[in-house]
Backbone bond lengths (Angstrom), bond angles and torsions (degrees), N, CA, C in turn:
res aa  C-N    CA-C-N  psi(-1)  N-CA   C-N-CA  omega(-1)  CA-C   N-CA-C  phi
1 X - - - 1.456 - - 1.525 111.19 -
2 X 1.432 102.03 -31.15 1.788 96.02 -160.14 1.515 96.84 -97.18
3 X 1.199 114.69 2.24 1.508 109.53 164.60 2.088 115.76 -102.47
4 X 1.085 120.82 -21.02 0.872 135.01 150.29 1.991 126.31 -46.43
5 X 1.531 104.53 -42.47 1.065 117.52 163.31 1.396 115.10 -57.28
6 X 1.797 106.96 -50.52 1.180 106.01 -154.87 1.613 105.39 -79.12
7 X 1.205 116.11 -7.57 1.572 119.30 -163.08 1.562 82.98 -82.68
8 X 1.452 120.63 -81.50 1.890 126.70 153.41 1.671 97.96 26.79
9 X 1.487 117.57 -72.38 1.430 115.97 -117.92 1.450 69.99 -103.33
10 X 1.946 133.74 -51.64 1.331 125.00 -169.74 1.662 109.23 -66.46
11 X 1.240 115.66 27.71 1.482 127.38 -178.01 1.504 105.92 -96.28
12 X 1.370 80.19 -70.46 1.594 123.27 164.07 1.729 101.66 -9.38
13 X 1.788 97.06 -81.93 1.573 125.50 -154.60 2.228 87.14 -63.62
14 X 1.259 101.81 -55.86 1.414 99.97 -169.64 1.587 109.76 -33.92
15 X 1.747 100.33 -59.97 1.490 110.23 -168.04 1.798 110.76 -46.73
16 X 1.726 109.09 -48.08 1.369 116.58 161.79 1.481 108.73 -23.80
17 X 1.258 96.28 -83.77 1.643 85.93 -169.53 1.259 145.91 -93.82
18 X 1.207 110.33 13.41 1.365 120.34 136.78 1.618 133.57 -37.82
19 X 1.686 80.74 -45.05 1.767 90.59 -176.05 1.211 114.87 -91.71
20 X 1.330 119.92 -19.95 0.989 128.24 -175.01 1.609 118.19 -84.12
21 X 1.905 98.05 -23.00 1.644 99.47 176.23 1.582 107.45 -80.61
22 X 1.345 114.26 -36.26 1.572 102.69 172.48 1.612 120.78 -74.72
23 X 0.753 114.50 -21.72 1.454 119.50 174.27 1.613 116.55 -52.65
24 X 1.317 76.85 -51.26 1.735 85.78 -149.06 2.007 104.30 -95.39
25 X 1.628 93.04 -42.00 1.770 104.00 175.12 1.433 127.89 -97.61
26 X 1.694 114.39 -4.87 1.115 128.82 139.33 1.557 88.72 112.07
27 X 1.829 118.33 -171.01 1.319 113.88 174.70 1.378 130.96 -65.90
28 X 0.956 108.42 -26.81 1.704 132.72 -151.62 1.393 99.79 -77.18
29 X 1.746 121.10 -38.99 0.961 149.50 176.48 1.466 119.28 -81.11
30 X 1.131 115.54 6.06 1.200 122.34 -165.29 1.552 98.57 -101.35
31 X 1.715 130.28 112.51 1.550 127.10 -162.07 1.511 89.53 -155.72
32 X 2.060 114.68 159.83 1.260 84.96 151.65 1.364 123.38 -86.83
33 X 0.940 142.16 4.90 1.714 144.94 139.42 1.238 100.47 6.08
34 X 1.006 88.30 -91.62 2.030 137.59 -175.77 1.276 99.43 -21.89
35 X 1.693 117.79 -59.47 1.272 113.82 -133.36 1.963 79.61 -113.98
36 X 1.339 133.52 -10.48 0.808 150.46 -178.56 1.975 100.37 -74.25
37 X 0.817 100.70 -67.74 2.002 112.25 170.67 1.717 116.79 -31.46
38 X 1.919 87.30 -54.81 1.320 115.28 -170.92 1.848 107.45 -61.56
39 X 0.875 102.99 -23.13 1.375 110.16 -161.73 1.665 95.14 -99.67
40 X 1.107 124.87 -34.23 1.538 146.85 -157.45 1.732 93.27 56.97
41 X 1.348 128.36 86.29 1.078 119.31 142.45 1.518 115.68 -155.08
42 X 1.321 144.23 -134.61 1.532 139.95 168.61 1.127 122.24 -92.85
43 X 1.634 97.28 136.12 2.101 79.28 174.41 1.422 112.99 -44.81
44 X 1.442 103.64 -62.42 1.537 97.59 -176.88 1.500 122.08 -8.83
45 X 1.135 116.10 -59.08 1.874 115.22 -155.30 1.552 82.39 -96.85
46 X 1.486 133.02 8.05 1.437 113.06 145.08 1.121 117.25 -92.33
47 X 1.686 134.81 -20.70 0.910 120.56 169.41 1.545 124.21 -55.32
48 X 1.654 88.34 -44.87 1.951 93.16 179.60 1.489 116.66 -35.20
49 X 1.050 110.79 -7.13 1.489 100.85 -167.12 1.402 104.55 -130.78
50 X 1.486 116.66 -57.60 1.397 125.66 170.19 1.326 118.82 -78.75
51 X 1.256 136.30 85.93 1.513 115.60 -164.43 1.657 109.96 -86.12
52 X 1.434 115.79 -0.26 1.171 111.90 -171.35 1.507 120.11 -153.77
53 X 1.377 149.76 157.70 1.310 138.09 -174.34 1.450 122.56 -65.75
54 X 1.978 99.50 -26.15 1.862 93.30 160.45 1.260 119.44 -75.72
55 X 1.132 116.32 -27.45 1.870 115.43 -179.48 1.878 107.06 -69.99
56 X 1.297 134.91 -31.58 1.207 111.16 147.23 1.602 130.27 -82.47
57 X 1.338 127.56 -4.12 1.276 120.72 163.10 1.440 122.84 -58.67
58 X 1.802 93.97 -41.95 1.598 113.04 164.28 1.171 111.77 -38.54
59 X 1.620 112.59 -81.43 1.634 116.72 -170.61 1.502 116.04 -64.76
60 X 1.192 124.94 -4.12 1.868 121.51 160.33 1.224 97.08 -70.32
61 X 1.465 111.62 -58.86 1.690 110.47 -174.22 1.525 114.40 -62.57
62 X 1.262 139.08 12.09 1.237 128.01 -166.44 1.588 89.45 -143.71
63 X 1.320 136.13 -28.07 1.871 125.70 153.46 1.437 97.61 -69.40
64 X 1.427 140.86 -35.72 1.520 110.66 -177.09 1.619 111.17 -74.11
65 X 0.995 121.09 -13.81 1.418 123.39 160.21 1.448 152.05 -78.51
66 X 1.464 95.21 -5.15 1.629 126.87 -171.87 1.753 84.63 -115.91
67 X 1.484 139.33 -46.64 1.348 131.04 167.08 1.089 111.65 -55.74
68 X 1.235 128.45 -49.62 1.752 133.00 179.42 1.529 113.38 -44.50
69 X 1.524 87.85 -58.83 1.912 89.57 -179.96 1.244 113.44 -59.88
70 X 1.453 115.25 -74.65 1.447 110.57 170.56 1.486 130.42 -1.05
71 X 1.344 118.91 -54.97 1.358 134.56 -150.59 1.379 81.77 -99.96
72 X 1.550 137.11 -52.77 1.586 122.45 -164.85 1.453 103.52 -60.71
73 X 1.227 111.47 -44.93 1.921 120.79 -152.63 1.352 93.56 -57.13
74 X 1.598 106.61 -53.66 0.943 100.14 -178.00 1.830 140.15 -87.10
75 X 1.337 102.23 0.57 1.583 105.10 148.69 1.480 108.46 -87.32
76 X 1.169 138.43 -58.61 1.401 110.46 171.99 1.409 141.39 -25.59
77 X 1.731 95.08 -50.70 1.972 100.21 158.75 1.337 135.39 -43.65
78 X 1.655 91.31 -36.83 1.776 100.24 167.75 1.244 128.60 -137.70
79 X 1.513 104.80 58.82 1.159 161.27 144.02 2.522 94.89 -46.51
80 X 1.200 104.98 117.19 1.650 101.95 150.62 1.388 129.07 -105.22
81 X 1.396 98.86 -2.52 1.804 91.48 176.27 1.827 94.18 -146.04
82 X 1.112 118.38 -173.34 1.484 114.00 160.93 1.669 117.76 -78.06
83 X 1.449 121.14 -40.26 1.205 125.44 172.79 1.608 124.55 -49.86
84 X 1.387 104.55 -34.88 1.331 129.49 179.28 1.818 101.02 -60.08
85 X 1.186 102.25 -71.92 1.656 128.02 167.78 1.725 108.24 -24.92
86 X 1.055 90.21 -69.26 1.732 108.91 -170.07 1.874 94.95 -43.50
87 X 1.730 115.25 -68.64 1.329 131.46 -165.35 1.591 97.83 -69.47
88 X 1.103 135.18 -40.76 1.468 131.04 176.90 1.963 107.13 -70.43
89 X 1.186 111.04 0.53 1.645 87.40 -167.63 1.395 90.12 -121.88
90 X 1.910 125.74 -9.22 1.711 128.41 171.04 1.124 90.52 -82.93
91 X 1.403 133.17 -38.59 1.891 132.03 -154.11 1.490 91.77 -64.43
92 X 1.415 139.00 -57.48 1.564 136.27 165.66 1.182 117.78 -22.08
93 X 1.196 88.83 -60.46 2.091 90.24 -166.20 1.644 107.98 -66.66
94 X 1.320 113.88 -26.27 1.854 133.41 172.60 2.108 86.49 -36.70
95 X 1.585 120.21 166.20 1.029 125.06 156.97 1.573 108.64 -113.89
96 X 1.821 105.50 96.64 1.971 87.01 -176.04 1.330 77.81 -133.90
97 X 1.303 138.47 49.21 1.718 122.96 155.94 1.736 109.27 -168.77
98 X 1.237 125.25 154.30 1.247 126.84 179.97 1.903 116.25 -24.14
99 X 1.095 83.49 -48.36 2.005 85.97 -172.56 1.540 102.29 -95.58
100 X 0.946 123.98 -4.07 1.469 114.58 151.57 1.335 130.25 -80.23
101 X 1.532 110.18 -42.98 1.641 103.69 167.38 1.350 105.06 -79.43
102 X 1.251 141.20 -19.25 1.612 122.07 153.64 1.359 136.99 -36.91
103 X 1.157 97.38 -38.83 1.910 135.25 -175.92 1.168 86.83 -78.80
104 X 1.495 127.02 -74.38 1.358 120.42 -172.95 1.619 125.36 -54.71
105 X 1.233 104.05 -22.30 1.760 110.79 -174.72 1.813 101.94 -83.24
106 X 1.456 125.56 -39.95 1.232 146.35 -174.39 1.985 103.69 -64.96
107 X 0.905 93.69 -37.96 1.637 107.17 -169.57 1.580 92.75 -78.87
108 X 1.617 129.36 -61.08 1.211 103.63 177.12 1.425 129.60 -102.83
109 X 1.714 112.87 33.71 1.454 114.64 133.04 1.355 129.38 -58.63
110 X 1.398 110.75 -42.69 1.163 116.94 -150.26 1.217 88.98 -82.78
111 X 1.445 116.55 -47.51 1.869 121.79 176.81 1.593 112.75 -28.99
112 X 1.304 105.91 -56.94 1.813 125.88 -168.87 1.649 95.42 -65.80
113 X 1.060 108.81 -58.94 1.853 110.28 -174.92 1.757 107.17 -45.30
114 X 1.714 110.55 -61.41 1.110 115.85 -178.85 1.546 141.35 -90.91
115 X 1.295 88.87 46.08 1.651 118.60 -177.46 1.495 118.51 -96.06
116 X 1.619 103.98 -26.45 1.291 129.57 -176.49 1.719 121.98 -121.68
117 X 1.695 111.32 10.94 1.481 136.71 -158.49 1.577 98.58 -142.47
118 X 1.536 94.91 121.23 1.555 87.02 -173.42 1.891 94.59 -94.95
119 X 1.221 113.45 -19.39 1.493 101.77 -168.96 2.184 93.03 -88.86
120 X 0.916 109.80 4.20 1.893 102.48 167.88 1.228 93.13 -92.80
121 X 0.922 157.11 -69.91 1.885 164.64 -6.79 1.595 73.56 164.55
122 X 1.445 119.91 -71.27 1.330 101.97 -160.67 1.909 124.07 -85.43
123 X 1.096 102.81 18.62 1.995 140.74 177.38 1.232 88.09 -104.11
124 X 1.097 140.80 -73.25 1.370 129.35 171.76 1.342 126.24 -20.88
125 X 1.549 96.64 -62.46 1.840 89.94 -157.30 1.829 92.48 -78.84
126 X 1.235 116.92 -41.11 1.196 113.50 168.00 1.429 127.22 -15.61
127 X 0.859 109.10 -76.51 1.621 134.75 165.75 1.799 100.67 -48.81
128 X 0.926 117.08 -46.57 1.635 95.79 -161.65 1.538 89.98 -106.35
129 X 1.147 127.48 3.34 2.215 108.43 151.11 1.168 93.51 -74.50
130 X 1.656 128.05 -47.55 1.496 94.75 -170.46 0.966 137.45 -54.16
131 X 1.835 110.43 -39.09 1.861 121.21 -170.30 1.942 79.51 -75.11
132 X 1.483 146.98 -51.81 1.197 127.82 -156.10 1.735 92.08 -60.39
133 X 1.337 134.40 -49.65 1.739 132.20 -151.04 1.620 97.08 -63.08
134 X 1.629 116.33 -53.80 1.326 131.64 171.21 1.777 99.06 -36.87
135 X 0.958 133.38 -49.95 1.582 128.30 -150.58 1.184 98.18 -83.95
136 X 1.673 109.17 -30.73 1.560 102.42 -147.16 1.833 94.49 -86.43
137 X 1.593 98.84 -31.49 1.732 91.77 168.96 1.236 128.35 -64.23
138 X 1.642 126.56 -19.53 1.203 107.62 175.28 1.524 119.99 -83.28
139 X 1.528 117.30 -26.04 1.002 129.92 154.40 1.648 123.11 -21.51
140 X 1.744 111.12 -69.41 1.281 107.38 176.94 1.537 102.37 -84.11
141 X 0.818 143.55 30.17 1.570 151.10 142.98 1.642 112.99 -70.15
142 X 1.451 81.19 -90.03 1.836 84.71 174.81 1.603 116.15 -57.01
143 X 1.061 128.97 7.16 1.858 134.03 178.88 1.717 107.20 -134.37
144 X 0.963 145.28 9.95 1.087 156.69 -162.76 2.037 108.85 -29.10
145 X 1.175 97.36 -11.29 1.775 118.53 179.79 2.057 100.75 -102.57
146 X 1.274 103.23 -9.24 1.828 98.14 166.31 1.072 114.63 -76.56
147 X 1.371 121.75 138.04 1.229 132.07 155.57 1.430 127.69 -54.72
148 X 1.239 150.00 133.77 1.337 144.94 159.45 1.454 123.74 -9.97
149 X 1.499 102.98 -57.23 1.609 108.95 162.85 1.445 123.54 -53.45
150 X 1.603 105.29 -46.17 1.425 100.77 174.19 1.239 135.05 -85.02
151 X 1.104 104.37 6.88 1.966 127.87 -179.84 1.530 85.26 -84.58
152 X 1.026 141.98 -79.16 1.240 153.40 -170.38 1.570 113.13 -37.24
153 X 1.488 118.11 -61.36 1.276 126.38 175.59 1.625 109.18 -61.42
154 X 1.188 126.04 -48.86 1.165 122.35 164.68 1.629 135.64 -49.06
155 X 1.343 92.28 -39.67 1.420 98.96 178.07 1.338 121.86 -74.09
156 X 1.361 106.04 -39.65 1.156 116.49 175.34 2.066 122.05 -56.74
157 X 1.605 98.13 -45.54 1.280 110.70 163.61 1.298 108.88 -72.45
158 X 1.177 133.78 -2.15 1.477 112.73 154.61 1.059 121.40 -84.43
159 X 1.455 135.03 -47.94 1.343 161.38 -176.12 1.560 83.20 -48.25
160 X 1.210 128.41 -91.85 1.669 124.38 -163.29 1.476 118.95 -44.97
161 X 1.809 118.49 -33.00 1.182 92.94 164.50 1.430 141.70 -71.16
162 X 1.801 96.07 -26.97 1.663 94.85 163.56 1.144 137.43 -44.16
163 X 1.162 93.00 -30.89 1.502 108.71 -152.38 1.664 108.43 -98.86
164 X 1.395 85.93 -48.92 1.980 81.86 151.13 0.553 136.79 -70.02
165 X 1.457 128.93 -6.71 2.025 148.86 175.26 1.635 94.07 -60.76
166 X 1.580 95.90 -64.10 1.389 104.21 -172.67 1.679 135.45 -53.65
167 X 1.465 97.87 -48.45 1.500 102.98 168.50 1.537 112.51 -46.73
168 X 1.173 116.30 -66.27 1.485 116.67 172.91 1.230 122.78 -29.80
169 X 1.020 104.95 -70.85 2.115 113.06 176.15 0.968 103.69 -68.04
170 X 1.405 120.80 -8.34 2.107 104.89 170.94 1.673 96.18 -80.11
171 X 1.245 119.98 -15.24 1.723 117.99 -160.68 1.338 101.23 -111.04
172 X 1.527 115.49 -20.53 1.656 123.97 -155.79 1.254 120.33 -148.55
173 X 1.749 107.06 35.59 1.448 102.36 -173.83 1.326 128.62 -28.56
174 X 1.481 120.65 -41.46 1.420 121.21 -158.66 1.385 116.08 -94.34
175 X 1.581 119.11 0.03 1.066 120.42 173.79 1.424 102.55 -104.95
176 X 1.742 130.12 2.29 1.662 121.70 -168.27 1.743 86.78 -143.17
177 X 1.307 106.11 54.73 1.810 92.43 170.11 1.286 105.07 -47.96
178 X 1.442 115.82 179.68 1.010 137.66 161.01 1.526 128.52 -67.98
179 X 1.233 121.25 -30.99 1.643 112.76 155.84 1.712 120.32 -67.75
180 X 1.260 95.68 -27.83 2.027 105.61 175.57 1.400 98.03 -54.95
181 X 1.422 119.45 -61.10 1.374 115.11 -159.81 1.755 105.70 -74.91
182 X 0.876 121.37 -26.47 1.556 125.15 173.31 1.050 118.27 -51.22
183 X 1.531 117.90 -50.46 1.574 129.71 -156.92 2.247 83.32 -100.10
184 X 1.118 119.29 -7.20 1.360 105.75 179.22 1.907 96.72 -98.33
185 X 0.941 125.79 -6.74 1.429 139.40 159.98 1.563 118.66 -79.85
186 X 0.893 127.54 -48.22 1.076 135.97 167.20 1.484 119.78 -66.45
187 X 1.001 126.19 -24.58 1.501 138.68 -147.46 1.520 84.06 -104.10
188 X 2.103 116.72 -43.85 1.706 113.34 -158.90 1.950 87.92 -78.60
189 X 1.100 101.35 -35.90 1.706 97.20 -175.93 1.239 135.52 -60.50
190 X 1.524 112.74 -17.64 1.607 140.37 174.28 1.323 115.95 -81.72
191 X 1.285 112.51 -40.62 1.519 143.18 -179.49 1.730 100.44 -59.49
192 X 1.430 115.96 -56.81 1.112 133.43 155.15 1.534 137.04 -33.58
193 X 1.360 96.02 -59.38 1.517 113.14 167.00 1.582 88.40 119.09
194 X 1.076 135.45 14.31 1.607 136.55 -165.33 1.653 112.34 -111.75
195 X 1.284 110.24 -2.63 1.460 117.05 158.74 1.194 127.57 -30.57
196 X 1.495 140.65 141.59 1.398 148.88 -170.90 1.194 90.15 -60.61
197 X 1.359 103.11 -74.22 1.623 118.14 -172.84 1.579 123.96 -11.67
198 X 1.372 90.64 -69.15 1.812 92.73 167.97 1.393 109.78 -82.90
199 X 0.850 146.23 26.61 1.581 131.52 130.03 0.966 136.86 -49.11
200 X 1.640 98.30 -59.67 1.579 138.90 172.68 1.549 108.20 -45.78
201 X 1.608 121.39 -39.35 1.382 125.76 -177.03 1.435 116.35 -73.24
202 X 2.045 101.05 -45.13 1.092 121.98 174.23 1.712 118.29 -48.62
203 X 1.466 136.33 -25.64 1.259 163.80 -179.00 1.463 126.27 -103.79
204 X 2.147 97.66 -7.17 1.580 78.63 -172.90 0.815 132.26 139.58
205 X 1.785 118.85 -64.86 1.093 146.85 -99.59 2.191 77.53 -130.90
206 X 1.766 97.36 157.89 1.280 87.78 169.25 1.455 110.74 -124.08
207 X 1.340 111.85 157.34 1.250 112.93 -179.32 2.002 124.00 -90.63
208 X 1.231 96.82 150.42 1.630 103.68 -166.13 1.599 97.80 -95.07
């Protein structure tokens, strides 16, 4: 058992710094050296696992995706309306706090690496039909009067502004605080007709 733990926990430390070497020291920097330091232990027992610089690009790209979900499922769960849902599960992907511009810095390492990698490239798109399929359902959720076409066009224009919100403030915090990108979320969702606001009317409810 108590070696079982310990394998567990040197899992644990690896995954750390992995994420923590792209995050924080960027792609270029990304070695098992790197991630070997990060961990304080030998390449060796990083190799055991990582034998190569795509197999940790992989596993950054595959913890920013197990964090992603996490955090949607579970704002969706507590989620009070669908509109609510929809704006709480783009507001994530936004970069307005430490582990979001991490997320955001990690996402376009992996982007830059797998531009020129067909086996990253195809982890990629993987990953982003899901967060696009995820969007596009809450979309015809919270709009239930869109058409197919317009579930699609919408979603899609949501998805890029997040996501372009984010790149920026991963490069430019001080020009994309975190209230900028909010009120530029809010602003694409109104535009839409997908605003909290009218939910809130739609239910009842009054506005402050």
């Amino acid at each position: 058992m108590a070696r079982t733990a310990d394998q567990a926990a040197q899992g644990e430390a690896l995954s750390r710094a992995v994420w923590d070497v792209l995050a924080h020291q960027g792609l270029e920097r990304l070695t098992v050296r790197a991630v070997a330091a990060a961990a304080g232990c030998t390449t060796g027992l990083v190799m055991h696992r990582f034998p190569n610089r795509r197999s940790l690009l992989l596993h950054a790209r595959e913890l920013l995706h197990e964090k992603s979900r996490a955090r949607v499922e579970a704002l969706e769960a507590g989620a009070a309306s669908p509109r609510e849902a929809l704006r709480a599960v783009l507001h994530q992907g936004l970069a307005t706090n430490a582990e979001t511009v991490d997320g955001s810095v990690v996402w376009m390492g992996f982007l830059a690496a797998a531009v020129s990698d067909g086996e990253l490239l195809a982890a990629h798109r993987s990953n982003n039909r899901s967060w696009r399929e995820r969007v596009e359902r809450l979309v015809a959720t919270a709009a239930p009067d869109f058409g197919r076409e317009r579930v699609t066009a919408v979603a899609l224009a949501l998805i890029a502004m997040a996501e372009g919100a984010a790149a920026f403030a991963a490069a430019d915090p001080a020009s994309y605080p975190a209230a900028e990108q909010e009120r530029m979320l809010d602003t694409a969702l109104e535009a839409y007709g997908l605003g909290v606001g009218g939910d809130l009317v739609e239910r009842g409810g009054q506005l402050r």
